[in-house]
KEKE-3310 file (N, C-alpha, C; in steps of 0.2 Angstrom, whole numbers, plus 5000, padded with zeros to 4 digits):
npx = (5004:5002:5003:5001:5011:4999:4993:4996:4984:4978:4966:4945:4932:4916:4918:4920:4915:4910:4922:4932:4935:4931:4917:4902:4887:4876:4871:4877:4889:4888:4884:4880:4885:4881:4892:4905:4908:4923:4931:4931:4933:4923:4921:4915:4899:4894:4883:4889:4901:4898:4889:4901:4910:4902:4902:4914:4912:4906:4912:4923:4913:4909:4898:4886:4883:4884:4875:4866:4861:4848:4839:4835:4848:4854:4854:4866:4882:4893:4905:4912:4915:4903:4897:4903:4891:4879:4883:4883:4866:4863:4869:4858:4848:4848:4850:4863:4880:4892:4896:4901:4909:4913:4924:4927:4940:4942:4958:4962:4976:4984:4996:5011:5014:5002:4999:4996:4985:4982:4973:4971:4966:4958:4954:4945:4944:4931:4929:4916:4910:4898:4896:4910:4909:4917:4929:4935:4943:4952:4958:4968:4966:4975:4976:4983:4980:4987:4986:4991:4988:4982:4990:4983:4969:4951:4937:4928:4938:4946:4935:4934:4945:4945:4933:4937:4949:4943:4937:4946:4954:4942:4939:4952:4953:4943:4946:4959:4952:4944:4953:4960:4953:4952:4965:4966:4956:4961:4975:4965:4959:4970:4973:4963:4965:4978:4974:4965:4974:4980:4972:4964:4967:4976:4970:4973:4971:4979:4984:4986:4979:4990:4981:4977:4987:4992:4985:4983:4997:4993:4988:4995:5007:5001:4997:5008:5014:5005:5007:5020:5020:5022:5016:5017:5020:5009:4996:5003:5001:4987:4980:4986:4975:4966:4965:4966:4958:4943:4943:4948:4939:4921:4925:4938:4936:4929:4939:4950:4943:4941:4951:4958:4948:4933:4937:4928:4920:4928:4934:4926:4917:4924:4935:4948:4965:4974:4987:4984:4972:4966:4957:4946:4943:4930:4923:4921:4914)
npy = (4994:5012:5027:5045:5060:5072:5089:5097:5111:5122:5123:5128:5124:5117:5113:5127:5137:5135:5136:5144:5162:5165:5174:5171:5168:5163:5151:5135:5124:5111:5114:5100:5099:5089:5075:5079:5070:5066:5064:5048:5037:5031:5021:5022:5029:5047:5046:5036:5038:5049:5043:5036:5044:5052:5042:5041:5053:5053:5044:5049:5062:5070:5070:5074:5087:5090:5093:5084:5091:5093:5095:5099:5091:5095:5109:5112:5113:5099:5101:5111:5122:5133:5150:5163:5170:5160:5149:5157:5158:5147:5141:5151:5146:5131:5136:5134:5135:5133:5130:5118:5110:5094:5088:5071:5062:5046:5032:5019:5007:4993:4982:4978:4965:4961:4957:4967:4979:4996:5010:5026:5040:5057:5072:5088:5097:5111:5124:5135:5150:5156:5166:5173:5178:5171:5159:5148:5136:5127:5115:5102:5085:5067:5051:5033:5016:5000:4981:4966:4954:4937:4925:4929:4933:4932:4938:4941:4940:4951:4960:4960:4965:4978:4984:4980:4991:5003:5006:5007:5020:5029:5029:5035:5046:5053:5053:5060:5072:5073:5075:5088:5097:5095:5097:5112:5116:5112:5122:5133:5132:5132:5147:5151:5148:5156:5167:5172:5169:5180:5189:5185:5184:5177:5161:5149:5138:5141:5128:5117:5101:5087:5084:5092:5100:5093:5092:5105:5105:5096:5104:5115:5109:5103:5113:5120:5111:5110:5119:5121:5110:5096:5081:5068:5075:5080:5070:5063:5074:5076:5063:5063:5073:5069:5058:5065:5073:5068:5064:5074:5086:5096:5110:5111:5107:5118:5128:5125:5126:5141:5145:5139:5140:5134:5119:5110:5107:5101:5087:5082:5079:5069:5075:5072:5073:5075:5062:5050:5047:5045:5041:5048:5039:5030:5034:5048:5048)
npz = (5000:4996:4997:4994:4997:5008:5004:5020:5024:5033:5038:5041:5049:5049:5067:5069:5072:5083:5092:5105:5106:5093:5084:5088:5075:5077:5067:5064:5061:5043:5028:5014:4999:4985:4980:4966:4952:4943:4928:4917:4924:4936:4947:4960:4967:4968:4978:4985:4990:4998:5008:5014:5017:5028:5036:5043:5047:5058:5067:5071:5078:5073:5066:5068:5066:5051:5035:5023:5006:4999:4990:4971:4964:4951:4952:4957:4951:4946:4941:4946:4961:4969:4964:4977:4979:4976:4987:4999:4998:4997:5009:5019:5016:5021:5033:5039:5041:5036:5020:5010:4995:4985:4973:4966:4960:4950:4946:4939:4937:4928:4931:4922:4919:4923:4938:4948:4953:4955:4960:4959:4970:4969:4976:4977:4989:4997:5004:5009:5021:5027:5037:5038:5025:5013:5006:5015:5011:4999:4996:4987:4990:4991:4987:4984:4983:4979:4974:4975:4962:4957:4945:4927:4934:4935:4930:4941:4953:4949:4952:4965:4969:4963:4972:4983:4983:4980:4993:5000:4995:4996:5012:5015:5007:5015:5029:5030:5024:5038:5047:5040:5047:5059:5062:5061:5069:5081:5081:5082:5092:5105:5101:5106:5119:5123:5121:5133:5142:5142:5147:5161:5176:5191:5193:5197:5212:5227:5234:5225:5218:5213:5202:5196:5192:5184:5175:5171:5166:5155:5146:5142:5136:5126:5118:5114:5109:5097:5092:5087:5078:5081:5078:5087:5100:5102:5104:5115:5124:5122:5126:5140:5146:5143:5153:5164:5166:5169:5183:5189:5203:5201:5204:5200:5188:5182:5183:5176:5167:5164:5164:5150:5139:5132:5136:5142:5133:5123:5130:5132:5118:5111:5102:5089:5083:5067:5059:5069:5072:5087:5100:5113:5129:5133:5145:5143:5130)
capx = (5000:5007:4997:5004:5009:4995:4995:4991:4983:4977:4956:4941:4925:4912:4920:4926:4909:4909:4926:4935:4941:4927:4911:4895:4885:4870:4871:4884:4887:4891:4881:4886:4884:4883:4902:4905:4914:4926:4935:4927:4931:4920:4919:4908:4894:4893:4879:4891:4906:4895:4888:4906:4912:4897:4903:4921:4912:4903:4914:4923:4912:4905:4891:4879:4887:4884:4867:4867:4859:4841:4838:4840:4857:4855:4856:4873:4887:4897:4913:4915:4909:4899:4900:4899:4884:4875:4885:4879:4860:4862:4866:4853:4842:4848:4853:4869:4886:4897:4893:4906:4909:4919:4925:4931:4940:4948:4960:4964:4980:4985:5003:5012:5014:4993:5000:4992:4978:4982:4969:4972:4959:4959:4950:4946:4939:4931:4923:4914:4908:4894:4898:4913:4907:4923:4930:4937:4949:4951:4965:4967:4969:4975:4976:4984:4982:4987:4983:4993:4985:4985:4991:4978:4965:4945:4933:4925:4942:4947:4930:4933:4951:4943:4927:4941:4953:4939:4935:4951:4952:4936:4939:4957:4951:4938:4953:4962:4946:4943:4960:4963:4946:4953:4971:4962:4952:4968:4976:4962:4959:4977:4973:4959:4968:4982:4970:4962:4979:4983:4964:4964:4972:4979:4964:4975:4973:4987:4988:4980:4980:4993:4977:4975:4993:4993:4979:4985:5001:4995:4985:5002:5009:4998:4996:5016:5015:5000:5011:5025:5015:5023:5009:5017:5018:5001:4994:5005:4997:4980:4981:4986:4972:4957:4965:4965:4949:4935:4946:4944:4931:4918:4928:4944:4937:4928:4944:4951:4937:4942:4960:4957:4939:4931:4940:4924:4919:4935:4936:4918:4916:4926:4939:4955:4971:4981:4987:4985:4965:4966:4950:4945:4943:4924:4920:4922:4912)
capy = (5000:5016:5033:5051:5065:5077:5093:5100:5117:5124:5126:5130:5121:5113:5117:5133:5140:5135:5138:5153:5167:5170:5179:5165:5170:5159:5146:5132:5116:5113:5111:5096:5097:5083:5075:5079:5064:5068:5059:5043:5032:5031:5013:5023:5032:5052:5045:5029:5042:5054:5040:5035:5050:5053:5038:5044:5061:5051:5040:5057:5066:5077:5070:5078:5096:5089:5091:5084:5096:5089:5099:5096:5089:5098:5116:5111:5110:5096:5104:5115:5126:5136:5154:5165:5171:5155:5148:5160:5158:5138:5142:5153:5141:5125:5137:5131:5140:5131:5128:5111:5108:5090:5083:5066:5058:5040:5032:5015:5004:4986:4979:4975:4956:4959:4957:4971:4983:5001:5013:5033:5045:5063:5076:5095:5101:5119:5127:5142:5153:5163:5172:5179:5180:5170:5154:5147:5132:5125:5111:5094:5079:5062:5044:5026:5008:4993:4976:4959:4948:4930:4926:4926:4934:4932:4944:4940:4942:4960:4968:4960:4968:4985:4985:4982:4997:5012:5007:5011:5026:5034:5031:5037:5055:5057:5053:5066:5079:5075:5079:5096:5100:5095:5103:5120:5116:5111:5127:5141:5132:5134:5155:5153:5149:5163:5177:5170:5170:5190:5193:5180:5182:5172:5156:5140:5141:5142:5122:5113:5095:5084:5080:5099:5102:5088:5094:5114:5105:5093:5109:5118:5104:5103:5121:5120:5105:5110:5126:5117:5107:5088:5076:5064:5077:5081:5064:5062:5078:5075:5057:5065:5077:5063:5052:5068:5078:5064:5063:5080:5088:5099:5116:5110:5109:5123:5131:5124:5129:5149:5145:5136:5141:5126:5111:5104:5103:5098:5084:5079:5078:5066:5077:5069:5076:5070:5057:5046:5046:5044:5044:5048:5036:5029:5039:5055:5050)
capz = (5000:4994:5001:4992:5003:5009:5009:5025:5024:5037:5037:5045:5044:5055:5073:5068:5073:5092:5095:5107:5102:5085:5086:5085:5071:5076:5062:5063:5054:5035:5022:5012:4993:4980:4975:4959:4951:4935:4924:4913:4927:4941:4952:4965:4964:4974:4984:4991:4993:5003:5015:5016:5022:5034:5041:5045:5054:5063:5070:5073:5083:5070:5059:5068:5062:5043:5035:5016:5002:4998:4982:4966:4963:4943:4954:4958:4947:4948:4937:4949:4966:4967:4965:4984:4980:4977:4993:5005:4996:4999:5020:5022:5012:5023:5041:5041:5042:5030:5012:5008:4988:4985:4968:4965:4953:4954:4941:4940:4930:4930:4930:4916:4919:4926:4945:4951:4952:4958:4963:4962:4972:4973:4978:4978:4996:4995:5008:5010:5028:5028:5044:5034:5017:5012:5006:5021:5012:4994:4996:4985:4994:4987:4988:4982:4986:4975:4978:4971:4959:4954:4936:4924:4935:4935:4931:4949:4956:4947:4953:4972:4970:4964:4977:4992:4983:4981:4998:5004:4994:4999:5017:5017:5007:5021:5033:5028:5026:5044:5048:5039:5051:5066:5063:5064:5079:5087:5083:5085:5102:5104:5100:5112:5126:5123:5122:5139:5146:5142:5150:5165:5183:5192:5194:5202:5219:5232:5235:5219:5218:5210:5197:5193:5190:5179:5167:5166:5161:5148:5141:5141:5133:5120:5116:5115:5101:5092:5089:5083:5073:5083:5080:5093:5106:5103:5107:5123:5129:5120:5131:5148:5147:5144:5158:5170:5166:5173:5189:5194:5205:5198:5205:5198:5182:5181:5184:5171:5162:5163:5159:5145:5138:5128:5137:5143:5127:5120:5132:5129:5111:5106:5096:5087:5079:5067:5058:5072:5074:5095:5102:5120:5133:5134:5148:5142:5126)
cpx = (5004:5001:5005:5005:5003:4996:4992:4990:4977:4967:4953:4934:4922:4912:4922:4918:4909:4917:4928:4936:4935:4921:4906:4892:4879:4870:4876:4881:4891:4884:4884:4883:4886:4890:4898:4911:4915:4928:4930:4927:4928:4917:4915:4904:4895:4891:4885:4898:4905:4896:4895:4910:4908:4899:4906:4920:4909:4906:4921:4921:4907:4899:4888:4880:4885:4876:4870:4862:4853:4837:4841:4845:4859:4857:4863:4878:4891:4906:4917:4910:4907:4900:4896:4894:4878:4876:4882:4870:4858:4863:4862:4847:4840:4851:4859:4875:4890:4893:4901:4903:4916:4919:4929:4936:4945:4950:4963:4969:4982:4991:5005:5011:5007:4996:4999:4988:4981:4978:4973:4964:4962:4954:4950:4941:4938:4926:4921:4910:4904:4894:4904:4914:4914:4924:4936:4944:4946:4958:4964:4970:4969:4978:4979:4986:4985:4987:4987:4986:4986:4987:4984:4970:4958:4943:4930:4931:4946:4939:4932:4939:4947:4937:4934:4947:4949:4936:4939:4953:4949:4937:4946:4955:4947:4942:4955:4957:4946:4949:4962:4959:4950:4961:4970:4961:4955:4970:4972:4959:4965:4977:4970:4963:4974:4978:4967:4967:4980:4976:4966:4969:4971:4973:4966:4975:4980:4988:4984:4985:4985:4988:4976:4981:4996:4988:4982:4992:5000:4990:4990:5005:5008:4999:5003:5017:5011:5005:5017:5024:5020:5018:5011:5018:5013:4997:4997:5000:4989:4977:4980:4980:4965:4960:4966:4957:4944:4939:4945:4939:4928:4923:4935:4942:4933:4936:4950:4948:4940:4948:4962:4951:4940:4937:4934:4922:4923:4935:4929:4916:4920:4931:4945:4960:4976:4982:4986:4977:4964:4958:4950:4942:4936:4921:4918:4919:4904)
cpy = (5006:5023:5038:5055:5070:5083:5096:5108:5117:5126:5125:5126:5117:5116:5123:5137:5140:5135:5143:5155:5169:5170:5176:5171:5166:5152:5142:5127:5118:5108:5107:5094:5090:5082:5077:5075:5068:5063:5053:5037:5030:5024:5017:5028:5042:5051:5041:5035:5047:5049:5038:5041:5055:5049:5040:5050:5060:5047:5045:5059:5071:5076:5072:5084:5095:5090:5090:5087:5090:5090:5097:5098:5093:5106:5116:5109:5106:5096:5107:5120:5132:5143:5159:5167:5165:5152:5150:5158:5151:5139:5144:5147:5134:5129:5134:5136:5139:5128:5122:5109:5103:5088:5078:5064:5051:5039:5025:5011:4997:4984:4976:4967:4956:4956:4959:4976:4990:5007:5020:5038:5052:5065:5083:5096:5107:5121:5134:5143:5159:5169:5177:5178:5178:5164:5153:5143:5129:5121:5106:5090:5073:5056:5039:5022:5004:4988:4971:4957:4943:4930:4923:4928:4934:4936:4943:4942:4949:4965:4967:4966:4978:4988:4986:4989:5005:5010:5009:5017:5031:5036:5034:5045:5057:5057:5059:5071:5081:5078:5085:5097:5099:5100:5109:5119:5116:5121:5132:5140:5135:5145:5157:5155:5156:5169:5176:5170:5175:5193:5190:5184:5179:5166:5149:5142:5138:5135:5117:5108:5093:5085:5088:5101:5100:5089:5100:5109:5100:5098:5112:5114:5103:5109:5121:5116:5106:5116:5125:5113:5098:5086:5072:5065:5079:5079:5065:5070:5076:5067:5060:5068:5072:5058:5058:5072:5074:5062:5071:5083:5093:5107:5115:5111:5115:5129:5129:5127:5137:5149:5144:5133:5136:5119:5107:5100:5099:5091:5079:5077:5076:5066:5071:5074:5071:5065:5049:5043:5042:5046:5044:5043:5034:5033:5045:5056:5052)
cpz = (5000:4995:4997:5000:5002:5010:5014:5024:5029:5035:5040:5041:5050:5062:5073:5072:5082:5096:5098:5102:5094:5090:5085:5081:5071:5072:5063:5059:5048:5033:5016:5004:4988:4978:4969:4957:4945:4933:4922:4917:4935:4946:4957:4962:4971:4978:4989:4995:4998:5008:5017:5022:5029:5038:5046:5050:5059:5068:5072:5078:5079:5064:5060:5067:5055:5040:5024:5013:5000:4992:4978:4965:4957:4946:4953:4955:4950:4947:4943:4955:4964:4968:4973:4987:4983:4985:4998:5005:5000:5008:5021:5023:5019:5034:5045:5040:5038:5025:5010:4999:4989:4977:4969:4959:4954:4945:4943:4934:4933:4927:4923:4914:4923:4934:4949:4951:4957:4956:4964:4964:4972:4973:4979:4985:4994:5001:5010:5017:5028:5032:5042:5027:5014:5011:5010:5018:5006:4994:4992:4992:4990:4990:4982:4985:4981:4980:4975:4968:4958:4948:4935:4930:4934:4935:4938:4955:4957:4950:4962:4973:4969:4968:4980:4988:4983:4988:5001:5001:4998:5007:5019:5013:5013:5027:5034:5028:5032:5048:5046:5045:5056:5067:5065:5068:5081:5086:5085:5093:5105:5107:5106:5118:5125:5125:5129:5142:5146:5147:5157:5172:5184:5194:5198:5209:5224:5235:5229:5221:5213:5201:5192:5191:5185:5171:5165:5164:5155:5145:5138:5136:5126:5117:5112:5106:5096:5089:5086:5078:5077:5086:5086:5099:5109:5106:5113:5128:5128:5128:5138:5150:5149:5150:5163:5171:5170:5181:5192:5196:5201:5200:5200:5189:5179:5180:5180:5164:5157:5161:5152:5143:5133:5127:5138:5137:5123:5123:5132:5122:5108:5099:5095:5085:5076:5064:5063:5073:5083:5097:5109:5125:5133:5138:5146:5133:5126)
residu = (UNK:UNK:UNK:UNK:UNK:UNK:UNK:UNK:UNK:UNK:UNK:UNK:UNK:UNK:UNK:UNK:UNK:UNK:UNK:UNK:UNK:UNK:UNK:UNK:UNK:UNK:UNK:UNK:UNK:UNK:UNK:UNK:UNK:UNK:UNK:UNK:UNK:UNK:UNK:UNK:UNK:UNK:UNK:UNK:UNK:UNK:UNK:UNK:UNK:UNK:UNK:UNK:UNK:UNK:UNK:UNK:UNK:UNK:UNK:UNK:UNK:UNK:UNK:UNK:UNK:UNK:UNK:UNK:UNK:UNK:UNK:UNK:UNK:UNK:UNK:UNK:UNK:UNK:UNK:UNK:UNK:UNK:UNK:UNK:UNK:UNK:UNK:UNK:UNK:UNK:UNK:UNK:UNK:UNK:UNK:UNK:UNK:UNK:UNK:UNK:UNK:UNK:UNK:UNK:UNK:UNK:UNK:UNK:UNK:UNK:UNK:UNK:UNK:UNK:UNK:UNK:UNK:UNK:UNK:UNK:UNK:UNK:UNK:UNK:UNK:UNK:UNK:UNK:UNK:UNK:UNK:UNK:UNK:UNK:UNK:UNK:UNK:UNK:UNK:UNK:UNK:UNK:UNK:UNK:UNK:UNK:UNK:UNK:UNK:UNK:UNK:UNK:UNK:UNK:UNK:UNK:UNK:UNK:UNK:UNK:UNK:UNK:UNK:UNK:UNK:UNK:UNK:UNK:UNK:UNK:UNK:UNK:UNK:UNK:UNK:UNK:UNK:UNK:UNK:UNK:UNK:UNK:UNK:UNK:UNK:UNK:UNK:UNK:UNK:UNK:UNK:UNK:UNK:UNK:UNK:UNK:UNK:UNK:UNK:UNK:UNK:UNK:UNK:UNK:UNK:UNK:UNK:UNK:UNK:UNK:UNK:UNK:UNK:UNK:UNK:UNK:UNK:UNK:UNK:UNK:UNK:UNK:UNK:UNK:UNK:UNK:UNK:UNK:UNK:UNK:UNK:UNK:UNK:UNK:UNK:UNK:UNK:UNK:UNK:UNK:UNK:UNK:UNK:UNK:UNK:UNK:UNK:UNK:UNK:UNK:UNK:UNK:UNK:UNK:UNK:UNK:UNK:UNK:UNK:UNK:UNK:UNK:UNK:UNK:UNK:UNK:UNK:UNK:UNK:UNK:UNK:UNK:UNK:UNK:UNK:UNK:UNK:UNK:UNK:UNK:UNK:UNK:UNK:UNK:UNK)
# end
């Protein structure tokens, strides 16, 4: 299995709306326009690559933030998104905050001696923000698996081989989608808390427990690695933070709270970061 590099650019979309630090604008969420498939070869269909990737948000933390477009699919070009007008028109329409346009396109080729099947995916992400009249984040993303063959292959054996390669596709572009998403959450929480540190006095009291000394530093910690961009020092604080949170008392997390505006939520909803997909503890989902 062979995976392109990703580029990571930095975006805004779905959480970006109940995060510190920005102004609510009432409406959150995304609105999630029809893929548009390109190219002449198509093994999935928009509809299967949609519920695929609703899968992915759901199993995330963030389906419920996604509403898919219910109108006719012909409104909406599938060459290309839509211009900002129509975008803002389609939020209002659906009272949601983000306007989400994806294209696909897959490409498939088979080995010279017929020994293997590889599978290319890409993808254009586009998303628009009606709270600031703007498109938030236009990145490609892309994918390749291959798979061995037997010699002299079966038509029943080359479509199993290409069923199991657009499936890994599909779910590694929505991987990575969920991943740009959560990269921002990570840093404009990250922003949050700074601006909450320049405003704030002094809030740890004058003998905190071992357990509250250990969350403000894996907040610190994180904040620290999010800003340097080290995924694997991320996770080690991301980790300390959900095996300290449900261990302190109601006061202590409060006070947390104020140091670092939207942890509760943070530590309740199930966020990720990252190429690692780390999810939080059971308790705490």
């Amino acid at each position: 299995m062979k995976k392109l590099h990703v580029v990571w650019i930095l975006a805004a979309l779905i959480t970006l709306a109940t995060l510190p630090g920005r102004a609510q604008t009432g409406a959150t969420g995304a609105l999630l326009l029809p893929i548009g498939l390109q190219g002449p070869y198509q093994p999935v269909s928009g509809t299967e690559f949609t519920d695929q990737l609703q899968s992915v948000l759901k199993k995330a933390g963030k389906g419920d933030h996604v509403v898919r477009f219910s109108g006719d699919p012909r409104t909406v070009s599938s060459q290309q998104p839509p211009s900002p007008a129509m975008a803002e028109a389609l939020c209002n329409q659906a009272q949601q905050r983000f306007c989400v346009w994806i294209s696909l396109k897959m490409d498939a080729t088979m080995g010279n001696e017929s020994d293997h099947l590889a599978m290319s995916a890409t993808a254009r992400f586009w998303a628009y923000d009606s709270a600031r009249d703007a498109v938030v984040l236009d990145a490609p993303v892309a994918s390749l698996h291959s798979l061995p063959l037997p010699e002299k292959p079966s038509a029943d054996i080359l479509q199993q081989a290409t069923n199991k390669l657009v499936t890994q596709n599909v779910e590694d572009l929505a991987l990575q989608i969920v991943t740009l998403v959560e990269q921002e959450s990570a840093t404009l929480r990250v922003q949050g808390w700074q601006a909450a540190t320049r405003t704030r006095n002094g809030s740890t009291p004058a003998a905190p427990s071992e357990l509250l000394l250990g969350m403000e530093k894996a907040c610190q910690d994180y904040g620290k690695a999010v800003a340097d961009g080290d995924l694997m020092a991320t996770q080690d604080a991301l980790k300390r933070a959900y095996t300290a949170w449900p261990q302190l008392n109601a006061k202590e997390q409060q006070l947390i709270e104020q140091s670092y505006p939207g942890t509760d939520r943070w530590m309740n909803g199930g966020t990720w970061y990252g190429g690692g997909y780390y999810y939080p503890p059971y308790w705490v989902r």
